[in-house]
C-alpha positions in Angstrom: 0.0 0.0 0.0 0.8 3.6 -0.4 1.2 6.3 2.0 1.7 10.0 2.4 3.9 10.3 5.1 3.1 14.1 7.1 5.7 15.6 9.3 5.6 18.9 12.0 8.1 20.3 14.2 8.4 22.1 17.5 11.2 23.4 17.4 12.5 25.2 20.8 15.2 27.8 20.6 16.6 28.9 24.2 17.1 33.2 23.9 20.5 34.8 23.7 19.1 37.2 26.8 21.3 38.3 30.1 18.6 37.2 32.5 16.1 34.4 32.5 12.5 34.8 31.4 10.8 36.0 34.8 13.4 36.8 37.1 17.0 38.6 37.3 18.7 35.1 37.1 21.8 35.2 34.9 20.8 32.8 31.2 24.2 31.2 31.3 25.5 27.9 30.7 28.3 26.0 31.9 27.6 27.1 36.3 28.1 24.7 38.8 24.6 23.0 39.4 21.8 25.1 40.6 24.1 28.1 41.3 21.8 30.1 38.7 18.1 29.0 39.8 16.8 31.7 41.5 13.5 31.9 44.4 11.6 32.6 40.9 12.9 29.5 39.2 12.2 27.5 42.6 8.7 28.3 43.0 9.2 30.0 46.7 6.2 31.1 48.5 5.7 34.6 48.0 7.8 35.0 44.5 6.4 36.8 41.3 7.5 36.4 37.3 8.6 39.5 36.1 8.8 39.2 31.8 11.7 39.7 30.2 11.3 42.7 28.0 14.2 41.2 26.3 13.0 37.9 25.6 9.7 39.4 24.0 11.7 41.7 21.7 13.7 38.9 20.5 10.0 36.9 19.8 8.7 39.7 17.5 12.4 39.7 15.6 11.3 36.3 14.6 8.1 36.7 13.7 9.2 39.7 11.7 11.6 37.4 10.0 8.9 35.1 9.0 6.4 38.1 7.9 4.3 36.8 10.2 1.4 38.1 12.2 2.6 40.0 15.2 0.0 39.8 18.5 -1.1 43.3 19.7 -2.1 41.6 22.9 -0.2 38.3 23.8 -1.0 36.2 27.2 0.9 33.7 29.3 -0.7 31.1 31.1 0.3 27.8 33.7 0.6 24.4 31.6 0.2 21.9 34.9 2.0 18.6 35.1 3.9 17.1 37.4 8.3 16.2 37.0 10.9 16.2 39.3 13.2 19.1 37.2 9.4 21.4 37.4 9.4 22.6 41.5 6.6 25.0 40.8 4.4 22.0 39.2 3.5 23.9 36.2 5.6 25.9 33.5 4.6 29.6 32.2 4.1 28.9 28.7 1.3 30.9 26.1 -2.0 28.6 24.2 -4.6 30.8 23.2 -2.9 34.1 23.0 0.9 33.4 21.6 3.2 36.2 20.6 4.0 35.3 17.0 1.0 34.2 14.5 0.9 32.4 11.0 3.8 33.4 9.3 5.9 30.8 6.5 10.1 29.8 6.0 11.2 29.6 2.2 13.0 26.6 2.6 16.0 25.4 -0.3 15.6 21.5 -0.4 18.1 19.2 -1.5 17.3 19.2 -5.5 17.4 22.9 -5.5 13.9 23.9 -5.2 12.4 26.4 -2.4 9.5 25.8 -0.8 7.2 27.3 1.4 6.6 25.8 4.9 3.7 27.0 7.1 4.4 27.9 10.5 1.7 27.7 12.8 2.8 30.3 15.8 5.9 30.7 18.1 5.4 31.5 21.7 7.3 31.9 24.5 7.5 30.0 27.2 10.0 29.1 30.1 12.7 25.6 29.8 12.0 23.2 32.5 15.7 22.2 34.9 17.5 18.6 34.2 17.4 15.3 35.0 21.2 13.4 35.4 20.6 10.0 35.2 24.3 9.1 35.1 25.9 11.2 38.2 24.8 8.7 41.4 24.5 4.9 40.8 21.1 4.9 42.4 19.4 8.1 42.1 18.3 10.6 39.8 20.4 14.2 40.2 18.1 17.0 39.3 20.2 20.6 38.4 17.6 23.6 38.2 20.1 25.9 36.1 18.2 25.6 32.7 14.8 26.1 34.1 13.5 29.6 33.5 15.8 29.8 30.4 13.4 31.7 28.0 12.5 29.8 24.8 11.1 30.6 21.8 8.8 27.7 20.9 8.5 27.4 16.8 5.8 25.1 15.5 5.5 24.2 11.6 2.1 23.0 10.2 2.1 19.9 9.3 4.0 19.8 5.3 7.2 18.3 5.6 7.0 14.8 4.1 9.8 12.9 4.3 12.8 13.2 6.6 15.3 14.9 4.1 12.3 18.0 4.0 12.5 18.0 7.7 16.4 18.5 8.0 16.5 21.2 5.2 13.5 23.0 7.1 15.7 22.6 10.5 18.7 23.6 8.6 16.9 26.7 7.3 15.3 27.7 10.8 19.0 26.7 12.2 20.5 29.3 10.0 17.4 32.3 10.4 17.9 32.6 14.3 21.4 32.5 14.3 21.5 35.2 11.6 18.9 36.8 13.8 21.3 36.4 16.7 18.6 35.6 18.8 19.9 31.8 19.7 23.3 30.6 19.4 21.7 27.4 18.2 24.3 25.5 20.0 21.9 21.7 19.3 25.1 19.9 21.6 24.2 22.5 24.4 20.2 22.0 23.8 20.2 25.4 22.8 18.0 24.4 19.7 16.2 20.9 20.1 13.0 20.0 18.4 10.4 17.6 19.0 9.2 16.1 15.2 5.2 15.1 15.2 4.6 12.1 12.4 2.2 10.2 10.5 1.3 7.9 7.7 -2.2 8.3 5.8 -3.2 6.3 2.8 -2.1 8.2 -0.4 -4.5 10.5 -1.4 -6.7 10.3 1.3 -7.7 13.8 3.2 -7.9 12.1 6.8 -4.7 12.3 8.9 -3.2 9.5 10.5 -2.4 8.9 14.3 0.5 11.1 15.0 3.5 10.0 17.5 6.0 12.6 18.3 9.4 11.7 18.9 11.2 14.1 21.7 14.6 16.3 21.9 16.1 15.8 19.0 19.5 18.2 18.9 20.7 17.0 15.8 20.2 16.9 12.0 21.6 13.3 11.6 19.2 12.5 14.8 16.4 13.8 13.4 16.6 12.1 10.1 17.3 8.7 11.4 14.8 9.5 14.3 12.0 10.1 11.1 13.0 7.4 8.8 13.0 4.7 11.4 9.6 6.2 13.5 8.1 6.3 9.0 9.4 2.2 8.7 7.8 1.2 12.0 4.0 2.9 11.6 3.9 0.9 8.1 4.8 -2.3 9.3 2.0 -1.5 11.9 -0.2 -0.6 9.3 0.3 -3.0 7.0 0.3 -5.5 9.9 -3.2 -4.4 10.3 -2.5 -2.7 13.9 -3.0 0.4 14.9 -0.7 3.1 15.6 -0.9 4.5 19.1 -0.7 8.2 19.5 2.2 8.8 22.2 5.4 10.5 23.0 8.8 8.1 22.0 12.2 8.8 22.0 14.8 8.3 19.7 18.3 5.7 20.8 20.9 6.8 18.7 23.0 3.4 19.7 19.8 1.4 18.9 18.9 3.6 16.3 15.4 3.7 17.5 12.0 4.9 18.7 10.3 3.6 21.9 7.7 5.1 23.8 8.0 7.4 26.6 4.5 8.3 27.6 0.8 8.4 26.0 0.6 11.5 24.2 -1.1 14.5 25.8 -3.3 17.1 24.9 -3.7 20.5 25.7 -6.4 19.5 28.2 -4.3 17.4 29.8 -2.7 20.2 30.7 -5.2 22.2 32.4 -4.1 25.4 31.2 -5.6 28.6 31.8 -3.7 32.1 32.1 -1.6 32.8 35.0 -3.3 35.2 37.7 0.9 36.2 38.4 0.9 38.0 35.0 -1.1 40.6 33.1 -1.1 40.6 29.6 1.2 42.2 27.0 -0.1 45.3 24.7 1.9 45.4 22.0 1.9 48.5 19.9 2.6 49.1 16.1 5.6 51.0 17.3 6.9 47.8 18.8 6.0 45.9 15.9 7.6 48.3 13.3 11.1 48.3 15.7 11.0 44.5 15.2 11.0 45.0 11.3 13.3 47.3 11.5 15.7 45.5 13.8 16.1 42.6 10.8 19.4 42.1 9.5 19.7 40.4 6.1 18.1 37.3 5.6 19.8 34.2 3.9 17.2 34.6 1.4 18.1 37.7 0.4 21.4 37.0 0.8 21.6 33.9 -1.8 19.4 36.2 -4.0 22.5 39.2 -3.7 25.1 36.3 -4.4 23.5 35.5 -7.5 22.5 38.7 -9.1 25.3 41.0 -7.8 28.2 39.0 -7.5 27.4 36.3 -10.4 27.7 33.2 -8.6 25.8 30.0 -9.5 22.8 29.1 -7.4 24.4 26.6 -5.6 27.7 28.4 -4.3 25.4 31.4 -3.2 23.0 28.4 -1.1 26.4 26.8 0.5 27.7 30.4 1.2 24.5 31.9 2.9 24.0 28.2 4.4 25.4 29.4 7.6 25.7 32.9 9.4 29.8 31.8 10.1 30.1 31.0 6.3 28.4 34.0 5.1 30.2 36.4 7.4 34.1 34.8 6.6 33.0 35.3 2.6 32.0 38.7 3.4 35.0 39.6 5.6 37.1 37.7 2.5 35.3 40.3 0.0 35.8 43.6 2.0 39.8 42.4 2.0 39.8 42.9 -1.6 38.9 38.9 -2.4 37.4 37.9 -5.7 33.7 36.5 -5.4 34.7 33.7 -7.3 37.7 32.6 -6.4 36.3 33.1 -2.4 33.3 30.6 -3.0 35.7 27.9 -4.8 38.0 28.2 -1.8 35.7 28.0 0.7 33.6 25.3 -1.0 36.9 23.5 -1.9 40.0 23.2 0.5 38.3 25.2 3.4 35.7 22.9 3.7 38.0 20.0 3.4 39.9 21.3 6.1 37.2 21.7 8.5 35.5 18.3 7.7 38.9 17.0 8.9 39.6 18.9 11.8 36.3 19.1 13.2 36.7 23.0 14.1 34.4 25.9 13.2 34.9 28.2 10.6 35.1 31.0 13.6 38.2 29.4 14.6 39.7 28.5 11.6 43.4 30.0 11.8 43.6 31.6 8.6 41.5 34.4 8.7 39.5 35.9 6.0 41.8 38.7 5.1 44.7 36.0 5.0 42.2 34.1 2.0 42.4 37.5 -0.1 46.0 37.9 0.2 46.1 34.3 -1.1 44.3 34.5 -4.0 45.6 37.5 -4.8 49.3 36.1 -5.3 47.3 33.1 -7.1 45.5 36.3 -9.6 48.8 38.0 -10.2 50.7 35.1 -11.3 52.9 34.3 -8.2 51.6 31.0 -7.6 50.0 28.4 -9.3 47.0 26.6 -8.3 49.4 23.4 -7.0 51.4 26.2 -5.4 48.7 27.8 -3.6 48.0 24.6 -2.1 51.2 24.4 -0.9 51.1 27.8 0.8 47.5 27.3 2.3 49.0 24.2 4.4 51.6 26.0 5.4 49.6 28.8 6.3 47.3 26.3 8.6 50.8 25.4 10.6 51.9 29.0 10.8 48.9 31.3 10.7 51.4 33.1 8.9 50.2 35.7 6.1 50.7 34.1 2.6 53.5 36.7 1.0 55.9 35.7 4.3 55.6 32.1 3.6 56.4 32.7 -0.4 59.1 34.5 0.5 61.0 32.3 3.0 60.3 29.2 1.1 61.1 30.6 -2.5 57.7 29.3 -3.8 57.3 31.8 -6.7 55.9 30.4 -9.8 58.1 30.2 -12.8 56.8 32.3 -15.2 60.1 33.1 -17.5 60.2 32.0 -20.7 63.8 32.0 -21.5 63.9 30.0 -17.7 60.6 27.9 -19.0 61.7 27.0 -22.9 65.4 26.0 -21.4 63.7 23.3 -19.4 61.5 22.6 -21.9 64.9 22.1 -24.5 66.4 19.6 -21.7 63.2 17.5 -21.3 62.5 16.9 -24.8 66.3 16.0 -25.4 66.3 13.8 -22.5 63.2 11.8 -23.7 63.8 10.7 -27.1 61.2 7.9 -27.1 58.8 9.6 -25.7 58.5 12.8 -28.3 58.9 9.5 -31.3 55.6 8.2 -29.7 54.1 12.0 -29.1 54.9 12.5 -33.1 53.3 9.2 -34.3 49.8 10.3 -32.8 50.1 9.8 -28.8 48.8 12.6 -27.6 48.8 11.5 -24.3 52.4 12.0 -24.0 52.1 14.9 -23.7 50.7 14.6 -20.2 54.1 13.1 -19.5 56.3 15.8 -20.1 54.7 18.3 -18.0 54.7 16.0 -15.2 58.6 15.6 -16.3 58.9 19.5 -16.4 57.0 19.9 -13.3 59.0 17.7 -11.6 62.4 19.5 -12.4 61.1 22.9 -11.7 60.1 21.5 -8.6 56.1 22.2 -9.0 56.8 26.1 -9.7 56.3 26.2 -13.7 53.7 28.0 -14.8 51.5 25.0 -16.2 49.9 27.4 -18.8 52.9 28.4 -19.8 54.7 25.0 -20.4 51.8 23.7 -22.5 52.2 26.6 -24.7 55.9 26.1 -24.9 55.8 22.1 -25.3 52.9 22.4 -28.5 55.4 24.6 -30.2 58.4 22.7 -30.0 57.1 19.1 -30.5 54.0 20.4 -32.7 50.7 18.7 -33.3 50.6 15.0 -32.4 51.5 12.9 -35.8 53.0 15.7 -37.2 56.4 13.7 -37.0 
C-alpha cells in the first residue's frame, strides 16, 4: 500500500538574553549546578515572574523574519503537570494568545527547489531544569540551572514529508535565528532541540493519520534517522493491520530507534488557563515596526545578492548563505579585496576539506578571512600556481602566517620566465627521445608526461599554462612527425 507520510516540528530555541525569562537570574550555561536558579525559578512562597522585555523583543524579531502576524495583545498562562526538574508544578508557557501568529520559512531542499513551509505560531514559554541520570548509581540528580531559560517555541504546520524535508526545514530555521542572533543554536548544548510530530495516511486520502511525536532531537543526523526509522515502524503496523498509538517516543541513537516514553497529551491534559501572576502584554505598532526594522539580512536575500550582484551559480550562493559563520568569513574575505569567485571555490573547496577534517568551526579556523584575499591575490597575479597555492595554504594552517611571508621564506614563486621555461622545456625533450617519437606518431597522451617531467624538475613552480604553450610549439601537433 501507499502512503503519504506528514511531518511537523516544534522546534524550541533557548534566547540569547542576560537574564532568564521571569526573574534577574543570569541565562548562562556552563555554572556549577543550581548556582543560577533563583526563588523565581524554585517556586518559593511569595515570589512573582517578572517578563523579560528582552525575551519578548527577540519573539517579535522572529516573527518579523517570518512576515508573520505580530499579536497586539499576547498572554501567558500555567501548563500543569507534574516532573521532578518542574518545583513549581507547572511551566509559564502561552496557548490561546501566543506572541507570533501564522507566518511561512522559504526553505532550499536538497534538488534545488524552495519551498514554502507554514508555521503555525511561536510563543514563549520558560525551559524546564535537568534530570542526570548518570551522576549517582542509584538516584536521579536534578540541576535547576536551565529552568527559567526563556525559549522561543516554533511550530510548523504539518507539510514536511519525508525526513530529508524536515532537515533542510531545521537547517533553514538553524541558520534564520542564528542570523537573527537571537539563539546561538548550539543543538550539543540544547540550545536548539525540536520535538518532530509524524504520521502515515493512505495516499491520497484527506484524513490524517495517528501522530507519534518523537522528543529532543538536537541534531540533523538525529532527526533524520529518528524520522526514517519512526516512518518504517508505523507501516509495518499498518500494513500489519495494527494500529498506531498516539504517544510520545524517543529516539536511541545506539539502537537507532524509537520507543515510547509516555501516552501523548493534549492540551487538556494540561489544564491550562492564564496565570493570575501576570497581566497581559499590549503590544503596539511601534513595537512591531522596531521589530521589522531590527532585521538584518536574511539568507534569502542574501543567496538572492550572491546570485544577481556577485554572479555566482545558485548553488555556491545556497552553501555560502547556508550558515551565518560561512556567510560572514565570505564577506569579511570580499571587504579584504577577495574575488567573489575565487572566495566561493575556496571556501567550497580546500576550506571545507579542512574543517570536515579537523572538526573545528569556521570562527576558529586559523587563517582568517583577510589571510584568504592575500592568497588569491598572489594566485590572480601570477605568483603562484594553483598546485602552489596549495602548498602555501598548508603551510599557512601550521603557521597562521600571512601568505607573502611564507612565499618569501620558502622561494615558492611560480616560474613564469620564458627563456627559464623554454630552457627546461629544450632539456626535457632531449632527455626523452622515445617519448617525443611516440608523441609525433599520434600519442597525444604523451604529452601529459612531459609536464609531469617538467613539473618535476622545476620543482612544481612552472607555470603549467605556460609550459603547455611552450611544449605544443616545440614538439608540434601529435602525428605531425
Amino acid at each position: 500500500m501507499n502512503w503519504d507520510v506528514v511531518i511537523g516540528l516544534e522546534v524550541h530555541a533557548q534566547l540569547q538574553t542576560a537574564s532568564k525569562l521571569f526573574s534577574s537570574a543570569p541565562n548562562a550555561a556552563g555554572a556549577t549546578p543550581n548556582e543560577t536558579a533563583s526563588a523565581v525559578e524554585l517556586g518559593l512562597p511569595g515570589t512573582l515572574p517578572v517578563p523579560n522585555a528582552e525575551a519578548i523583543r527577540l519573539a517579535l524579531r522572529f516573527g518579523a523574519a517570518i512576515d508573520a502576524e505580530l499579536a497586539t495583545e499576547t498572554v501567558f498562562a500555567r501548563k500543569n503537570y507534574f516532573y521532578p526538574d518542574l518545583p513549581k508544578g507547572y511551566q509559564i508557557s502561552q496557548l490561546d494568545a501566543p506572541i507570533v501568529g501564522r507566518g511561512a520559512l522559504s526553505v532550499v531542499m536538497a534538488d534545488g527547489t524552495t519551498k514554502a513551509i507554514g508555521i503555525t505560531r511561536a510563543h514563549l514559554e520558560e525551559d524546564a531544569g535537568k534530570s542526570v541520570h548518570d551522576a549517582y548509581s542509584e538516584s536521579t540528580a536534578i540541576d535547576l540551572n536551565r529552568a527559567g531559560t526563556p525559549l522561543l517555541e516554533i511550530v510548523s504546520e504539518p507539510e514536511l514529508h519525508s525526513a530529508q524535508e524536515a532537515v533542510a526545514y531545521l537547517r533553514e530555521l538553524h541558520n534564520l535565528v542564528r542570523t537573527l542572533e537571537i539563539c546561538d543554536g548550539n543543538m550539543n548544548e540544547g540550545s536548539l532541540r525540536c520535538d518532530a510530530n509524524v504520521s502515515l495516511k493512505p495516499a491520497g486520502s484527506e484524513k490524517l493519520g495517528t501522530r507519534t511525536e518523537i522528543k529532543n532531537l538536537n541534531s540533523f543526523r538525529f532527526l533524520e534517522r529518528a524520522i526514517t526509522y519512526e516512518i518504517e515502524r508505523q507501516q509495518l503496523v499498518l500494513e500489519g493491520g495494527g494500529t498506531v498509538v498516539q504517544e510520545t517516543r524517543l529516539y536511541d541513537p545506539d539502537r537507532d530507534e524509537t520507543r515510547p516514553m509516555r501516552s501523548k497529551e493534549e492540551a487538556e491534559d494540561y489544564r491550562y488557563f492564564p496565570d493570575p501572576d501576570l497581566l497581559p502584554i499590549l503590544l503596539t505598532a511601534d513595537d512591531h515596526a522596531a521589530a521589522r526594522a531590527s532585521l538584518p539580512e536574511l539568507p534569502a536575500a542574501k543567496r538572492a545578492r550572491y546570485e544577481t550582484e556577485l554572479g555566482l551559480t545558485a548553488s555556491e550562493a545556497r552553501l555560502l548563505a547556508s550558515e551565518r559563520s560561512t556567510a560572514a568569513y565570505f564577506e569579511a574575505a570580499l571587504a579584504a579585496g577577495a574575488p567573489a569567485k575565487g572566495a566561493a571555490n575556496w571556501l567550497s573547496g580546500e576550506i571545507a576539506a579542512q574543517l570536515n577534517r579537523s572538526g573545528e568551526s569556521l570562527e576558529a579556523f586559523p587563517i582568517t578571512p583577510a589571510q584568504l584575499a592575500g592568497l588569491l591575490a598572489r594566485i590572480d597575479d601570477g605568483t603562484l600556481s594553483s598546485k602552489l597555492a596549495k602548498t602555501v595554504f598548508e603551510r599557512m594552517l601550521e603557521t597562521r602566517e600571512d601568505a607573502d611571508v611564507i612565499i618569501e621564506r620558502e622561494g615558492l614563486k611560480q616560474v613564469s620566465d620564458s627563456g627559464a621555461l623554454e630552457a627546461l622545456v629544450a632539456e626535457v625533450i632531449e632527455a626523452n627521445p622515445g617519448q617525443v617519437e611516440q608523441y609525433r606518431a599520434g600519442k597525444g597522451k604523451v604529452l601529459g608526461f612531459f609536464v609531469g617531467q617538467l613539473m618535476k624538475a622545476s620543482g612544481g613552480k612552472a607555470n603549467p599554462q605556460q609550459l603547455n604553450a611552450l611544449l605544443k610549439a616545440a614538439l608540434g601537433e601529435p602525428g605531425e612527425g
